[in-house]
N, C-alpha and C positions, 0 to 999 in steps of 0.2 A: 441268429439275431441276438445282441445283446441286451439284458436285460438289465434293469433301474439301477441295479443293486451293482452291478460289474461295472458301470462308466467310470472313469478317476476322473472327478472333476477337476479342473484348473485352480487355481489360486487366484483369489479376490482380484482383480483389476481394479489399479488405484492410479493408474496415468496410463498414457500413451508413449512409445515410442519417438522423439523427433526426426532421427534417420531417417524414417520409412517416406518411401516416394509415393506410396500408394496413396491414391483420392480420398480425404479426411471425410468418418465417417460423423456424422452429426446425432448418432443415437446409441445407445449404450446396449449391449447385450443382457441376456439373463446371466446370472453367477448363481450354478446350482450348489449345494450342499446338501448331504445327507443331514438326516434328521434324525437322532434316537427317541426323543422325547419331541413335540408340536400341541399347540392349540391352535384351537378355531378348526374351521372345517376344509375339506379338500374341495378344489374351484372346481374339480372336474365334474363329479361325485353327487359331491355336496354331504359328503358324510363326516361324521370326527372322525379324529385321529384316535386309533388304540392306545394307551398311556402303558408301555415296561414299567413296572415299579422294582423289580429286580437292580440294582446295582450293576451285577455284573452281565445284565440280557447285551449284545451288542449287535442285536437285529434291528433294522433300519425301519423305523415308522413310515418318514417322510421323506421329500426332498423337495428343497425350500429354496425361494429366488431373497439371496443376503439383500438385495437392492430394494424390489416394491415387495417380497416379505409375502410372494404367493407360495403356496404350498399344496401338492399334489400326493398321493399314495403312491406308496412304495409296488406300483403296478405296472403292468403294461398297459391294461384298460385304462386307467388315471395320466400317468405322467407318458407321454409320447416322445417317440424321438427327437421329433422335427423342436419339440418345446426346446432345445439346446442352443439351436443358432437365431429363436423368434427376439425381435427390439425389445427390450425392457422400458416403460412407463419411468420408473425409479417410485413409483406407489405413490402413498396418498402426501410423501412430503418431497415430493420432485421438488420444488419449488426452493428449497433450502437446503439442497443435496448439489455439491460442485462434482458435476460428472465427470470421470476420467477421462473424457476426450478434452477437457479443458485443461490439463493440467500435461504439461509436454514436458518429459525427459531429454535436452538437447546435450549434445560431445560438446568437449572445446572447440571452438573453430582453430584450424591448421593456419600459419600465418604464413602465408604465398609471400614469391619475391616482391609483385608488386607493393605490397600492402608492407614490407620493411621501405619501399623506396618513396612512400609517398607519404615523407616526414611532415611536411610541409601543410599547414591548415589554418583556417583564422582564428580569432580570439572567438566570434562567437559559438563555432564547434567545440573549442576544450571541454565547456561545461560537460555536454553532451557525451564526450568522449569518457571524462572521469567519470563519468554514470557508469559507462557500459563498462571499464575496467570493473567497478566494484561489484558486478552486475558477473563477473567471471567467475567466480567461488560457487555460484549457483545454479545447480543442477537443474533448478527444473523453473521453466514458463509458464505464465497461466496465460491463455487465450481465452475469453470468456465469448462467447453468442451473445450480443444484448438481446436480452428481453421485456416488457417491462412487467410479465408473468413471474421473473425468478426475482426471490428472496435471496442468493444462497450467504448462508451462513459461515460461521467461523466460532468455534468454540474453544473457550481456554478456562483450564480446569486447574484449578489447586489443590492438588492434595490434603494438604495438611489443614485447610480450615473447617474449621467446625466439628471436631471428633473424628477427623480422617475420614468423613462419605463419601471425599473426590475419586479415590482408586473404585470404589463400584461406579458412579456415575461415569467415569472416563472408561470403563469401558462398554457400558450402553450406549452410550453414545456415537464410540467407533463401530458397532454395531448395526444402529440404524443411517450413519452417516458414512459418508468416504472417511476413513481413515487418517486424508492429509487435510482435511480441515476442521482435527481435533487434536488439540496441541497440550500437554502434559507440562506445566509453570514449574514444576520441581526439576522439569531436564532444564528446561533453557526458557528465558523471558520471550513475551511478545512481541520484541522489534522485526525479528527477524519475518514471522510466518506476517505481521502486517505488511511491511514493505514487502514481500512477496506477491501478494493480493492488491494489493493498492488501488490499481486500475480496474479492478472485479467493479462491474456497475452496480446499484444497488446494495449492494455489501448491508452486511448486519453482524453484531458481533454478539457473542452471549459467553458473559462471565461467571462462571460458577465457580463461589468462592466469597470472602466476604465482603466488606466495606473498602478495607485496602486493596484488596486486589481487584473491584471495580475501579479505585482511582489509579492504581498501576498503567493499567490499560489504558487511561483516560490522559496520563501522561505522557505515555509512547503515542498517541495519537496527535498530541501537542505539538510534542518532537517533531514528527514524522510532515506536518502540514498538512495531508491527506485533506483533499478539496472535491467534490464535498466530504465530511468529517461521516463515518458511518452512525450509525444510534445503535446503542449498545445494551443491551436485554442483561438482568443480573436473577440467577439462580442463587439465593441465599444456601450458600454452607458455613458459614461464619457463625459469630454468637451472638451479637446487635445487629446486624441487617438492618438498620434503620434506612437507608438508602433502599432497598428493595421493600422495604415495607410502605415508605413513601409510592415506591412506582406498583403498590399493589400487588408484588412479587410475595409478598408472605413475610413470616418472622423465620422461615427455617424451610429446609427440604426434607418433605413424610411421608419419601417412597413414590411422591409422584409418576406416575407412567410419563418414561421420556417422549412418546409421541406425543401426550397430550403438551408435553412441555414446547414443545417446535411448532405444534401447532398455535400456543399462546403469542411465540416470539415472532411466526409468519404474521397472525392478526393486529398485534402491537399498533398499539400509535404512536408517535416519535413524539415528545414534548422535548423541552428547555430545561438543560440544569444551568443555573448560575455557580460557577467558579467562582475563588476567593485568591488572589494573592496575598502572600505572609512577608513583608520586609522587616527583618532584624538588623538593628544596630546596638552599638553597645550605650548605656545610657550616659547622654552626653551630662547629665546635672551630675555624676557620683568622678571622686579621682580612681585615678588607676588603682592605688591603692587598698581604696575601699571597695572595690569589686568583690562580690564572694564567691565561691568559688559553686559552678555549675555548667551546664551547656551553652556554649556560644551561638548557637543556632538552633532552630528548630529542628524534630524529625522530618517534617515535610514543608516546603515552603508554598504550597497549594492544598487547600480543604476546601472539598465538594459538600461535608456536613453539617462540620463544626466545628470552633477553635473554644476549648476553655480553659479557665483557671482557678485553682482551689481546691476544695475539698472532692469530686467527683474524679478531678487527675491524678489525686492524690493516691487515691484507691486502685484508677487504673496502671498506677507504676508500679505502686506493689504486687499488682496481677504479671504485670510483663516482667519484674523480676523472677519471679516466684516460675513462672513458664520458663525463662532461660535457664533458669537452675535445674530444674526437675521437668523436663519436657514428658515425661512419662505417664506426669497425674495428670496431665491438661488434656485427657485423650474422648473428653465425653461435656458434650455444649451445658447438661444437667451440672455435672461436677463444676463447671467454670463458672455459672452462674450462681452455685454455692459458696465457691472462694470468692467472689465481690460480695456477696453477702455479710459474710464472715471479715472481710477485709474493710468493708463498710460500717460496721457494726462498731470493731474497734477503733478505725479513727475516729467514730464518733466521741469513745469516751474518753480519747486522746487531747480531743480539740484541736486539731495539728493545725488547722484552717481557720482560727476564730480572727483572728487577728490581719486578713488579707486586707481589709476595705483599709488598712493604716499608711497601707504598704503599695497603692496603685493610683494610676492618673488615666482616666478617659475623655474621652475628645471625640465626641462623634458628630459629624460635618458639621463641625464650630463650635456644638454644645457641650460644654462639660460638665459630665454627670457626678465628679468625683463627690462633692457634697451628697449627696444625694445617697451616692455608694457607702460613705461614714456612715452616713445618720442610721441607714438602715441596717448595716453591719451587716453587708454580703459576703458569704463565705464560701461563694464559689459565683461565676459570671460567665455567662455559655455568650459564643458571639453565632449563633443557628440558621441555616441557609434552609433547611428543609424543617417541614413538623413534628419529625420523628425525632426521638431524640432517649438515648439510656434504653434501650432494647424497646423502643415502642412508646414510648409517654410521649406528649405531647404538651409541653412546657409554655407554649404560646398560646394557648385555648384557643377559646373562640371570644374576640374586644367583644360581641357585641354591640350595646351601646355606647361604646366609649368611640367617640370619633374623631379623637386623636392617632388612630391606631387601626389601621386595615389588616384584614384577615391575610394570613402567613400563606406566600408560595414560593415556591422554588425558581420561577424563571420570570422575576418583576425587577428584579437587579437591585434589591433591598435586602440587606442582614437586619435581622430583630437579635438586639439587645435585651438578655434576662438574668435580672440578678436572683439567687437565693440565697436563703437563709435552710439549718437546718431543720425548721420544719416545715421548710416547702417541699424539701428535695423529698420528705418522707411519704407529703400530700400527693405528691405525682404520680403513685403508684395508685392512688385510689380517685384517679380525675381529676386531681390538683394540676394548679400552673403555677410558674414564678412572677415576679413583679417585672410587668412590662418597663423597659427605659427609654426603647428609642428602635426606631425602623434609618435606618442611614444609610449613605452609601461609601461613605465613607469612614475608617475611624483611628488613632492616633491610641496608642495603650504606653504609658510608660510603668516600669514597673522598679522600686525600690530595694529591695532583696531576691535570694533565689527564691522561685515560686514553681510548686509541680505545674506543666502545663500538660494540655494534651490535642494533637490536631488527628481528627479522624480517626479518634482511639490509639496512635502511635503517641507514648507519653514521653516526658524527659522533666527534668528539672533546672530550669532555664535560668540562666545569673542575670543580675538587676540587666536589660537591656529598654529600648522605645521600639518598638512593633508598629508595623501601617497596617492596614488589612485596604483592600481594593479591589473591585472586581477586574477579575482578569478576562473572562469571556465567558461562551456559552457552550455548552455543551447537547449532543442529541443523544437522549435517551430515549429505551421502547419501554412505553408504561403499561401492564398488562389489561388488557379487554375486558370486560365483564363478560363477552360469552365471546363465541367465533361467529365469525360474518363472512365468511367465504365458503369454500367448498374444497376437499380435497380438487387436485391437481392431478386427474388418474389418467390424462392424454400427455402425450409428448408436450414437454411444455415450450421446446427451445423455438421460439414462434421467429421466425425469418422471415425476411421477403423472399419470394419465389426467384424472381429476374429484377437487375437493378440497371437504368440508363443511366450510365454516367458520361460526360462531357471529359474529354481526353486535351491536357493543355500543354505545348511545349513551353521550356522555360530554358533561358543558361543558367549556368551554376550560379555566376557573379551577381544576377539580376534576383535570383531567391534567396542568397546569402542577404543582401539588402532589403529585399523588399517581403520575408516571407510572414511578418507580422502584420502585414497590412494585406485581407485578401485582396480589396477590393484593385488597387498600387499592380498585387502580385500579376491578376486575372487580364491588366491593362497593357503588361510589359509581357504577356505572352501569347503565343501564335495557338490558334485553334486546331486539330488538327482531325478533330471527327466525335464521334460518338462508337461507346461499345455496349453492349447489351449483355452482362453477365450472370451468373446465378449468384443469388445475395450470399453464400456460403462460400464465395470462389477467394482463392488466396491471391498471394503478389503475385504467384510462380503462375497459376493460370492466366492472370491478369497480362502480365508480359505478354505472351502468346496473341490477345489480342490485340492488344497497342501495337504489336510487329504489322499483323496485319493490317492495318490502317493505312500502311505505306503501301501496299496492293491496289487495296479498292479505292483512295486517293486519286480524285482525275486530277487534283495540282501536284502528287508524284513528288511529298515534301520529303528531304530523306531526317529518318530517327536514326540516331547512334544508337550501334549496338550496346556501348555502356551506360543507357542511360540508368538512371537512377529514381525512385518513387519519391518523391518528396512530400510531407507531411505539414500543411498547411496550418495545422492547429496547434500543432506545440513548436512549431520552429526547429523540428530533428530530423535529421536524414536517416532513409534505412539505408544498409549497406549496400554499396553496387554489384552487381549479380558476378561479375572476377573474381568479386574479394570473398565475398560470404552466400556464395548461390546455396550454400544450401540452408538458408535461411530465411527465403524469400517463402517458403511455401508455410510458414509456420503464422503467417502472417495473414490476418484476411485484407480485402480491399475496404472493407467496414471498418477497420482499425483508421483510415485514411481518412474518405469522407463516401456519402452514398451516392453524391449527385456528379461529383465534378475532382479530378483528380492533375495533377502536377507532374510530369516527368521534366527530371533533371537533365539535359544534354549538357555532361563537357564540352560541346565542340560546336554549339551554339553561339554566336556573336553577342555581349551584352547589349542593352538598347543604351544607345549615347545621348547622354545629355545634351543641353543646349550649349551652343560655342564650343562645342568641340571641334578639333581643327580634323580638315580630310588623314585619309592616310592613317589613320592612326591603327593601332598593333592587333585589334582584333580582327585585321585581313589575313594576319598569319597562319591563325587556325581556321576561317571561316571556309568552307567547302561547296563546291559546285556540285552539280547533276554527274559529275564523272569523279565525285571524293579526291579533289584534288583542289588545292587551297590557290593564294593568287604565289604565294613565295614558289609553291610546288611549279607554277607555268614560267614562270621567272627565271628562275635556277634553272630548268629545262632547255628554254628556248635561249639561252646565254646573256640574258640582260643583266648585267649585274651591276650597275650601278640600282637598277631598282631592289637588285638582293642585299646593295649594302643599305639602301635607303631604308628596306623595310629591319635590318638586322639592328639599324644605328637606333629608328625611332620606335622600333614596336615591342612586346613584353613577350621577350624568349621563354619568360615561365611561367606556363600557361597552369590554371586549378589541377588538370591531368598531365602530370609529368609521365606517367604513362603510355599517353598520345605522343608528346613533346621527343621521347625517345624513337617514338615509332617513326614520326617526319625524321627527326635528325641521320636516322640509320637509312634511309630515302636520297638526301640531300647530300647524306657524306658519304655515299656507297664507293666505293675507290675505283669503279666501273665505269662511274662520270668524272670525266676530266674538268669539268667545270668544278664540281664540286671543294676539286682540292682548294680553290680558290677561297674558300671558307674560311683557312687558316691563315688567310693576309690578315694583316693587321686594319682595321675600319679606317673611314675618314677620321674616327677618332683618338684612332692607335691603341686599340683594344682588342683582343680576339674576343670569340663567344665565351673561351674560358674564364677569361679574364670578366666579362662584363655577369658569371653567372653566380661568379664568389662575390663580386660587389655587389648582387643582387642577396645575397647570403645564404645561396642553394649549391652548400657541398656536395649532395648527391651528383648534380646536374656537372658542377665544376669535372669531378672524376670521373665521369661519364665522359666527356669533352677530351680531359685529359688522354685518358685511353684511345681514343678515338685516332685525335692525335700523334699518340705516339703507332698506333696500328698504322696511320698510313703514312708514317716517314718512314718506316722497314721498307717497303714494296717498292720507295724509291730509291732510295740507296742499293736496292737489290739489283734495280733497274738500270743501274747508271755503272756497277761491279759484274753481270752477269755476261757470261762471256756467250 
């Protein structure tokens, strides 16, 4: 028998397979690791772990589950065999852990004959279709279990803010979490791993990083439309963190233990941030001429913080120069809060800023405070969405008794207006404010000369232009808790229904292209066809299985097409029919669908006719009896053919499944039936099928026909030459 120390563990499992046919497992195993060094104590035991202090000891203490982070002696009394193949919990932060059976490895799909032949689609598929093209570059699926137990998470980490702590934090993280939903902003931005996720229910994000790279995030979110928008937790590694300090997150990261940190963002409560839109124009009262020369645009045309002007931007563009030049010195939050000191210091004796209040026009929802801004000689003017503000000051106080002026929050859809002067900006560090002007929601800034500005700490020096500010929306934030309300997550958390009834609906293609945004329309235009009783875990691929059988235990014996199709009532998309992409049908659950009540597509389904439709009309071509044989199929048979020309002249040869359409025609035009040839006279309206299938504008069908054609005038000619 093998002993602790002899097993070769496997390598982390960070997804699943999507080839594998085998029955999707819905719990995660242990991932053991040897262990040189451990804390805490062993589950078996209950004893500590011996500590090597040796460098070079490479005797094993432990062996540890990387997932819930139990840990056993390097024994056979301790750590057992069977402990190998036992379900892992995922520990005390299940809950914001995205287990690898959610995360699916799928191949490209092969592209079968059919699926080059069945060019043909409406306008309201394209969308859907350009989806799943862009949707090709990407290896991998998320399939989530709803719960409403899981949190799971999504972390994006930045390197380089805040003295470079992101490279240890990013790897604790991949540590206590899966791997693929901790994503490194120095390889690649957040578009990608969010549109990934998208569908994850519950989602939560946590940006660790500073001010900008919370709005980064907040932008790809913008972008993306993501409905609902996830709430996003921020770990301060920056050097103002005034946004995380607002949501209680701290001024900085001081070693915090990463669980406790998961644990903060699991507890979280979502509040409202109010967004700001920035529109720049060039200032219509100055000529061209007279423009001078600076930035035509803002760094950002959205600030979740703050927009201002003056003396405070001044400072931060000599930091952000001074960082592009010499990125070397800027490696320590202490040192960078040195150089604005320093930076501060001398523009003070500079006076670079005395002079702003000569040189600017305000307009806030009607009032104009420019007067106001002269007399008092503001030499810097913050436009502030949140309280925090210059690494923690809080420049708005508390009105008070002044009740012109309600106390400052982030999600009441108001900017408070504050001008200083240089000896307020000095008072703020010791519980000073600036001189309140105005809570508005709107406000109108023209500006005279180039003037440093700064939005959300990204500075520039911006030539005379007029600026709007306006709320643009809201955002969900996680504001951190004062204590934890919950309980670790130490059971299985992916909570299911055991068995689900759902109600089984036939439908044609034509009647769910029309009608599939209206359930109640859809539910009216289609035939019932029974009830199935599955496991809430079951996929599309088991599901098939028993929708077939329903045509069994059916005492009305309705017949299902084999190719039918799942239809998707709540987004208006179809999955792919089991011909073209069977092997994609299992990757799917029937929960993705709906729980109660589900939609199968039949091609070969009659649509339901409207009113005044006349008899005869062309969905008798494909409509099929008890013996899958259509009414053209008894026609063409039995030699009527003025009813095969009647149904050819008035009915639609090009049925949603050209697929099918081949399979009748290879039937009808078999050179076996002497009737058949009959097909090639010209109609009562002097058109063959060929003819009628190019004016229908369906080349495939036309050469299809062609061929067809030209295959049995050989056999006659042969016929009429063979000796």
């Amino acid at each position: 028998m093998l002993s602790a120390c002899q097993i070769n563990f496997r390598c982390k499992p960070t997804f699943r397979e999507g080839s594998s046919r085998s029955p999707r497992e819905n719990f995660v195993r242990h991932h053991w690791v040897h262990r040189r060094r451990q804390e805490g104590k062993c589950k078996q035991c209950g004893k500590g772990f011996q500590q090597k202090f040796s460098f070079h000891s490479k005797e094993i203490v432990a062996i540890s589950c990387s997932w819930c982070k139990q840990a056993f002696h390097n024994k056979v009394t301790c750590f057992m065999l069977q402990h190998i193949e036992e379900p892992c919990s995922l520990g005390a932060h299940a809950a914001v852990i995205v287990p690898p059976t959610w995360i699916i490895k799928v191949k490209k799909p092969q592209v079968t004959a059919c699926q080059c032949l069945k060019k043909r689609t409406s306008f309201k598929r394209k969308a859907s279709k350009r989806g799943n093209e862009e949707n090709k570059g990407r290896p991998f699926v998320i399939k989530p279990i709803s719960s409403p137990l899981m949190k799971p998470l999504l972390v994006f980490v930045n390197p380089k803010s805040g003295g470079n702590q992101g490279t240890k934090v990013l790897q604790m993280f991949m540590w206590y979490l899966n791997p693929r939903q901790v994503f490194d902003l120095s390889q690649e931005g957040p578009k990608d791993a969010l549109e990934l996720y998208r569908k994850m229910p519950n989602l939560r994000i946590l940006a660790c990083g500073g001010d900008g790279t919370v709005g980064w995030i907040l932008s790809i979110l913008d972008e993306l439309q993501l409905n609902p928008q996830p709430p996003v937790a921020v770990l301060p590694l920056g050097t103002g963190n005034d946004l995380a300090r607002t949501l209680n997150w701290g001024g900085g990261y001081t070693d915090e233990p990463v669980a406790k940190i998961l644990c903060h963002v699991e507890d979280g409560t979502i509040v409202q941030l109010d967004r700001w839109n920035l529109h720049v124009e060039r200032n219509p009262d100055l000529p061209q001429d007279e423009l001078e020369d600076g930035a035509r645009k803002l760094p950002l045309s959205v600030f979740n913080n703050y927009f201002s002007l003056g003396f405070d931007a001044h400072v931060t563009l000599e930091f952000h120069e001074s960082r592009e030049a010499n990125p070397e010195k800027f490696n320590s939050r202490f040192r960078n809060k040195m150089f604005y000191a320093g930076a501060a210091f001398s523009d003070f004796l500079q006076r670079s800023s005395r002079d702003l209040s000569k040189h600017v026009k305000v307009v806030c929802d009607g009032t104009d405070l420019t007067s106001k801004i002269q007399e008092l000689k503001f030499q810097c003017i913050v436009f502030l969405n949140i309280p925090r503000y210059c690494a923690g000051t809080m420049p708005w106080g508390n009105p008070g008794d002044h009740r012109e002026f309600e106390p400052q929050r982030h999600d009441d859809g108001y900017i408070e207006v504050i001008g200083f002067t240089m000896a307020s900006l000095a008072a703020l560090q010791v519980g000073g404010h600036g001189e309140r002007l105005h809570q508005c929601r709107e406000v109108t800034l023209l500006t005279y000369k180039s003037i440093p500005m700064q939005v959300d700490g990204e500075p520039c020096r911006l030539a005379p232009s007029l600026i709007r500010i306006s709320l643009r929306n809201q955002a969900n934030m996680v504001q951190k808790s004062k204590r934890r309300t919950s309980m670790p997550l130490l059971n299985d958390p992916h909570a299911i229904p055991e068995r689900l009834r759902i109600r089984v609906n036939r439908i044609g293609l034509q009647d769910y292209e029309g009608l599939h945004y209206d359930k109640e329309k859809l539910r009216e235009a289609s035939i019932p066809l029974g009830i199935i009783v599955v496991r809430g875990d079951c996929d599309l691929e088991t599901c098939r299985i028993y929708v077939d059988r329903l045509e069994e235990v059916s005492s009305c014996k309705r017949y299902i097409s084999l190719g039918f199709i799942f239809g998707h009532i709540q987004f208006g998309c179809l999955f792919p029919p089991c011909d073209l992409c069977a092997n994609l049908e299992h990757l799917h659950f029937v929960t993705e669908i709906s729980q109660d009540e589900i939609f199968i597509l039949d091609p070969e389904l009659v649509a339901t006719q409207p009113a005044g439709t006349p008899p005869g009309m062309p969905d008798l071509v494909v409509e099929q009896g008890p013996d899958h044989c259509s009414l053209l199929h008894h026609a063409a048979k039995t030699g009527h053919g003025e009813i095969v020309k009647y149904i050819l002249d008035h009915g639609k040869l090009i049925s949603q499944n050209i697929c099918f359409v081949f399979k009748l025609l290879n039937v009808l035009l078999s050179p076996t039936d002497p009737f058949s040839l009959s097909f090639f006279v010209l109609s009562t309206k002097g058109k063959t099928p060929r003819d009628r299938a190019q004016q229908a504008g369906d080349p495939d069908l036309a050469s299809y026909l062609e061929s067809r054609q030209n295959y049995q005038v050989v056999p006659h000619e042969d016929l009429e030459t063979a000796v």
